[in-house]
N, C-alpha and C positions, 0 to 999 in steps of 0.2 A: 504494500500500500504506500502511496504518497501525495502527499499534496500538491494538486494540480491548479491552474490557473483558467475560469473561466471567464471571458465578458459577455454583460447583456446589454442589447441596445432597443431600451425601450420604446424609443421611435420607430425603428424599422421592426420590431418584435424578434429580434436576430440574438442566436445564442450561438455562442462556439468556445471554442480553447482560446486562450491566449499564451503561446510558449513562450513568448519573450517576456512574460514575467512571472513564471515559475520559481527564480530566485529570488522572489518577494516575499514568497510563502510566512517565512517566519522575521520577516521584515514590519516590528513594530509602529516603524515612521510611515508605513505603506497606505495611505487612506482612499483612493480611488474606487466611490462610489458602485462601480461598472463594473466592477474584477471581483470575483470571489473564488474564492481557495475550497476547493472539494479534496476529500479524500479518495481517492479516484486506484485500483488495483491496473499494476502496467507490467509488461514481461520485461525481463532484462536479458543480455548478453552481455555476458562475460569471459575474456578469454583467460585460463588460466596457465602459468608456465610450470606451475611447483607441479613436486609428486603428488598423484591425488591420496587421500587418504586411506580408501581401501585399494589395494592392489589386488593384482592375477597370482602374486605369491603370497601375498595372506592371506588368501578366499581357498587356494589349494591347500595350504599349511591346516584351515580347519578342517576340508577333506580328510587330511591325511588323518590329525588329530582323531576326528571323528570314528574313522576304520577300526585305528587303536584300541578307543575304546569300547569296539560294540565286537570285535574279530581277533582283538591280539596283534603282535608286532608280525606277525609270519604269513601277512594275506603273499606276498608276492611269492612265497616260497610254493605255496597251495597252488594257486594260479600255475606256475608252472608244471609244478608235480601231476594236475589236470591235465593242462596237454600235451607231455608227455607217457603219461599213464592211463586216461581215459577220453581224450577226446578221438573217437571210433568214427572212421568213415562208414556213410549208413552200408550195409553186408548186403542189400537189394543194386547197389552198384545206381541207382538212379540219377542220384543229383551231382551236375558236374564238377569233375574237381574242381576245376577254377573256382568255384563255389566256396567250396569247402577250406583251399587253399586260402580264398582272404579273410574268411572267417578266423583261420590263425593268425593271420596278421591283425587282424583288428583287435585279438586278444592279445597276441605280443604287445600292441603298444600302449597297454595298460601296466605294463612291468616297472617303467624307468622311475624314479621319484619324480614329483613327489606324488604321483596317482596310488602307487603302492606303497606300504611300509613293510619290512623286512627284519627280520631276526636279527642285522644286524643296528639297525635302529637303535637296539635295546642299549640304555647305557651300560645294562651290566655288560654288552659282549662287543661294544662299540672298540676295543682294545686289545679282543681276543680274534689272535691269529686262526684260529681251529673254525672262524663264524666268517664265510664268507658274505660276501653283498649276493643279496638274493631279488634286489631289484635291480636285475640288469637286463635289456632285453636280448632277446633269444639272437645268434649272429643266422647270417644266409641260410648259412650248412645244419644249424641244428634245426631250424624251421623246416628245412628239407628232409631233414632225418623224422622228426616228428610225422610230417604228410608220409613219408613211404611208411611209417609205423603204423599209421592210422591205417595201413589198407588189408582189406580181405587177405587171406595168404596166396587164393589162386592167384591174386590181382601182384603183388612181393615175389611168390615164385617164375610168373610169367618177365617181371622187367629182372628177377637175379639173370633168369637165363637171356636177355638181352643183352644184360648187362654183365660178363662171367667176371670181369678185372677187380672192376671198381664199382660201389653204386654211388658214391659220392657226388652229391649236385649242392651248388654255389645260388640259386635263384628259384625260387621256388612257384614263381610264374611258369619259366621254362619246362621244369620237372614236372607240374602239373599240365600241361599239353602234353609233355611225354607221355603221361599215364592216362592218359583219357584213352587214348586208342587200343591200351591191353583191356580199359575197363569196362567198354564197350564192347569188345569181342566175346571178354570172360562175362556180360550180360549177356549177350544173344545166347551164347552158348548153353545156360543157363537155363533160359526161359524157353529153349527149344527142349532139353532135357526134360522139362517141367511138362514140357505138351506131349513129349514121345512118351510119359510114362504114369499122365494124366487117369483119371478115370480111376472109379473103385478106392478103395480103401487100398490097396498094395500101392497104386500111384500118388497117392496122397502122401504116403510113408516115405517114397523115396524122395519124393519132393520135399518132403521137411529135413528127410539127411544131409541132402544138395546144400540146402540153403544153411541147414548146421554146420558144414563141413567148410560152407566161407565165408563164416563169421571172422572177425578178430581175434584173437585170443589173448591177446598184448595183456602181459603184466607186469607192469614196471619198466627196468630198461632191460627186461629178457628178450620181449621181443625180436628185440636188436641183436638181441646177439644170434636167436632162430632164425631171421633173415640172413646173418652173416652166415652160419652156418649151415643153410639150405643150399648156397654159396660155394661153402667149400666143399658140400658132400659132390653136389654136382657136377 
């Protein structure tokens, strides 16, 4: 709110503002019949130079705070241990990698501080060498290791034998196009399976082995090592 300056002219029946005497407002010697000061509500612009008061680091810092309190120091440890332990590509083969592949990215980058807090946060272990930083995000190659973990086994065994040297991949855009075309195959193959032995109670039966036999089975980082050594038995 401020005091505004308005004139009337009672001859012409004419009301308006008067800005050029706004500074009168609180101008005791001011006595011009014609002018009267209103309280009048007016927006302002302001530009400011300083830091503003709440910041993007003190609004995450309560984030962070908050997790703590309601989670513990070890959300980023969990988060990870998730996917690499239980985030399972669907065993129906449907939904395209690409899919699925940025869905781990988008969880990776919930890892870094301050979105996460990490066990080593804690001041008891802030100092202890045995606690590493557990908000750190995932690099290329574990991302990639996670997506080949996440898949079916037919889907693991079909790219080990593409793949007999190495399965090592740096980009996990790349690696996911790579596996769309064994993951497609090993669908058709699948769902053809499903139609040749269709019908009746026996076709039913086999059809639920099919699809039990390419589930996931990943627990933990064994998985990784039954990949590896699908690998080397082959």
């Amino acid at each position: 709110m401020k005091k505004l300056a308005y004139y009337h002219d009672a001859t012409l029946g004419v009301t308006g503002r008067a800005e050029d005497m706004d500074d009168k407002a609180d101008d005791s010697s001011f006595t011009d019949p014609d002018i009267k000061f209103l309280w009048t509500m007016v927006s302002e612009e302001k530009e400011v130079f300083e830091p503003r008061g709440l910041t993007l680091q003190g609004v995450q810092e309560c984030f962070r705070q908050h997790a703590i309190s309601v989670g513990g120091y070890n959300r980023a440890e969990i988060q990870r241990r998730y996917m690499e332990n239980h985030g399972l590509y669907p065993s129906c083969l449907s939904l395209p990698v690409k899919c699925f592949a940025e869905l781990l990215v988008e969880m990776n980058k919930n890892l870094p501080l301050p979105l996460l807090p990490c066990a080593k946060d804690n001041k008891e272990y802030v100092d202890n060498d045995d606690v590493p930083w557990g908000n750190i995000q995932m690099t290329q190659m574990e991302l990639c290791n996670v997506l080949l973990d996440s898949m079916p086994k037919d889907v693991q065994i079909a790219f080990n034998a593409q793949n007999p040297l190495t399965q090592l991949r740096f980009d996990i855009q790349q690696l996911s196009a790579e596996l769309q075309p064994l993951v497609d195959q090993i669908r058709i193959k699948k769902n053809a399976e499903k139609s040749n032995n269709g019908g009746g109670k026996q076709g039913n039966n086999s059809s639920n082995s099919n699809a039990n036999s390419n589930s996931n089975s990943r627990k933990g980082s064994g998985n990784r090592g039954n990949r590896n050594g699908n690998n080397s038995g082959g």
